[in-house]
C-alpha positions as CSV (number, residue, x, y, z in Angstrom):
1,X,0.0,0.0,0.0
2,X,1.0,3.3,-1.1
3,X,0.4,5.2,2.3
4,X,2.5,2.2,4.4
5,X,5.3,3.0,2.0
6,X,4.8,6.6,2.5
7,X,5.4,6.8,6.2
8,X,7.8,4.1,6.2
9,X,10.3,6.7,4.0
10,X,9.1,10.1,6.1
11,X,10.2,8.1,9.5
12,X,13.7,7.7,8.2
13,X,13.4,11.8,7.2
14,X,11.4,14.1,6.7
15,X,10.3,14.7,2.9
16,X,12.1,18.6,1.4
17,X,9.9,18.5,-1.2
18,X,7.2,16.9,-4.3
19,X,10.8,15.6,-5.5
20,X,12.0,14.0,-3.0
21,X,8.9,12.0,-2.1
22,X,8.6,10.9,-5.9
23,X,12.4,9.8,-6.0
24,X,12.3,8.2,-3.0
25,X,8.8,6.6,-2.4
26,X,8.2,3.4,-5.1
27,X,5.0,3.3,-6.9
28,X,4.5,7.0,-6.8
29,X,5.2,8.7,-9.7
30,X,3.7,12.4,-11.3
31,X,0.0,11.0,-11.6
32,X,-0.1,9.4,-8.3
33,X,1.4,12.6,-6.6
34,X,-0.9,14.7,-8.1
35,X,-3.8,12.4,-7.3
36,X,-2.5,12.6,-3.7
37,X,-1.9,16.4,-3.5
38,X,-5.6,16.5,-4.8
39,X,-6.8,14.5,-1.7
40,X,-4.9,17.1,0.2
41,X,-1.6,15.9,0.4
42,X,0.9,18.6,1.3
43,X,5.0,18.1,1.4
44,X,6.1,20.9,3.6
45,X,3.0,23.4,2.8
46,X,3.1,22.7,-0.5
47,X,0.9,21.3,-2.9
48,X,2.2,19.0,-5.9
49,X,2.9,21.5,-9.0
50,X,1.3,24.4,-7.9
51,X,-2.2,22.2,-7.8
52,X,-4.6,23.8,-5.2
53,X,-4.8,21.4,-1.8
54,X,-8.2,20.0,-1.7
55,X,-10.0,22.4,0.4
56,X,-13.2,21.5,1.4
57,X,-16.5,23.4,1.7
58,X,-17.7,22.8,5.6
59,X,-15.6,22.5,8.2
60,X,-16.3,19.4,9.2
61,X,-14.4,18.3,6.4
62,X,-11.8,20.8,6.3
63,X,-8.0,19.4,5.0
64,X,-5.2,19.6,7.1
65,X,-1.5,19.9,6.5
66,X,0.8,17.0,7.4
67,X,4.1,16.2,6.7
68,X,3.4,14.1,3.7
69,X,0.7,11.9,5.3
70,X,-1.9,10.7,2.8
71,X,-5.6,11.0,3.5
72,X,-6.7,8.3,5.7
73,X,-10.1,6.1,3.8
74,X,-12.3,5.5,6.3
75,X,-13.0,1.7,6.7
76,X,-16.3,0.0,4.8
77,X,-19.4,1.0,6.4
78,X,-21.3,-2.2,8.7
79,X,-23.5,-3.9,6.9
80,X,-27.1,-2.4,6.7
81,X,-29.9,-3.2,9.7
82,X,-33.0,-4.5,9.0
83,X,-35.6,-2.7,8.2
84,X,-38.7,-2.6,9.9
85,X,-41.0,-4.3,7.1
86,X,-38.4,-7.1,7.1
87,X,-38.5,-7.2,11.0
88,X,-42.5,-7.6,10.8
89,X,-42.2,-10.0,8.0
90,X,-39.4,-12.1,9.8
91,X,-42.2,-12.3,12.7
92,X,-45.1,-13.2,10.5
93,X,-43.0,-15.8,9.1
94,X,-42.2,-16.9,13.1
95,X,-45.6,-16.9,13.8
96,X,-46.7,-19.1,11.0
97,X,-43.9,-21.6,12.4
98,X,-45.1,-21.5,15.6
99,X,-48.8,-22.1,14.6
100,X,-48.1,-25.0,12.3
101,X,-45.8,-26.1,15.3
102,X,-48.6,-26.2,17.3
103,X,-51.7,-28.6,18.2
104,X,-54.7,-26.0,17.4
105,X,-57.2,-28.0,20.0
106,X,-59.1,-25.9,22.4
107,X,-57.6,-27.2,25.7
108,X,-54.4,-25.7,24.9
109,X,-55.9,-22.0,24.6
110,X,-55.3,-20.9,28.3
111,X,-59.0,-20.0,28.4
112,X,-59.4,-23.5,28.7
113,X,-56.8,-24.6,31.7
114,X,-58.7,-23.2,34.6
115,X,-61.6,-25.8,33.3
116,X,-59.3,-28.5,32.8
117,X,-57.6,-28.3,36.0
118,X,-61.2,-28.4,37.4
119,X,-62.2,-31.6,35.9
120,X,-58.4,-33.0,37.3
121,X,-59.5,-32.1,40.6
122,X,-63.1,-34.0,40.3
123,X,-61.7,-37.3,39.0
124,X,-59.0,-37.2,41.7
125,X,-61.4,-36.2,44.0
126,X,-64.0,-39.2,42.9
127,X,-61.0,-41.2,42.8
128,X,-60.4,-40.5,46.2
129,X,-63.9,-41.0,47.7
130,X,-64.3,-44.7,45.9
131,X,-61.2,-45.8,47.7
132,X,-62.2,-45.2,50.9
133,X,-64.1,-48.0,52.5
C-alpha cells in the first residue's frame, strides 16, 4: 500500500519536497502525486505542481496539512440493519412456524386450563372417595 510505503520513508526523514517523495517513495510517480496532492496531500506546505490542496467546503471536512501523510479512507461501512417491514415480516414468518408447530385444540388455549384443571381435581377427587371404605 501506497500510504505504508509513504510513512515508512518520512520516518527515516522528513520529505524537502514533491521531489524527494517521488524519488524516493516506489509506486508513486507524477500522476499518483498529483492524485494525492488532490486528496490534500501537502510536502512541507506545499501542494504538488502548484495544484490547489483539496480544500473542502464545511468545516467538518476541512483538509489539514501533514508532513506528507496521505488522507486516511475511512473503513467500509457495517452492513445495513434490517428494516422494519423485514422485521414484521421475519415475525409473521415466526408466527406461522409457531402455529403450524402447534396442536390447534381448544384445551391448549389458556381460556381453557382453569376448566381443565377443574375436571383433574373431580376425578381425583372421585378417585379418592371410591377408595375409601
Amino acid at each position: 500500500m501506497i500510504a505504508t510505503r509513504i510513512t515508512a520513508d518520512r520516518a527515516k526523514a522528513l520529505f524537502t519536497d514533491w521531489e524527494d517523495l517521488v524519488s524516493r517513495v516506489s509506486g508513486i510517480g507524477e500522476k499518483s502525486a498529483a492524485k494525492l496532492s488532490q486528496a490534500g496531500l501537502t510536502v512541507n506546505g506545499t501542494s504538488f505542481e502548484g495544484t490547489a490542496p483539496a480544500v473542502a467546503s464545511t468545516p467538518a471536512k476541512k483538509a489539514t496539512t501533514m508532513a506528507a501523510t496521505p488522507a486516511v479512507e475511512s473503513p467500509a461501512a457495517p452492513p445495513a440493519k434490517a428494516t422494519k417491514a423485514r422485521k414484521e415480516s421475519n415475525n409473521e414468518k415466526a408466527a406461522e412456524k409457531a402455529t403450524a408447530a402447534a396442536p390447534a385444540s381448544a384445551a391448549s388455549t389458556p381460556e381453557a386450563k382453569p376448566a381443565k384443571r377443574k375436571e383433574k381435581r373431580a376425578k381425583a377427587g372421585a378417585a379418592a372417595s371410591a377408595a375409601k371404605p
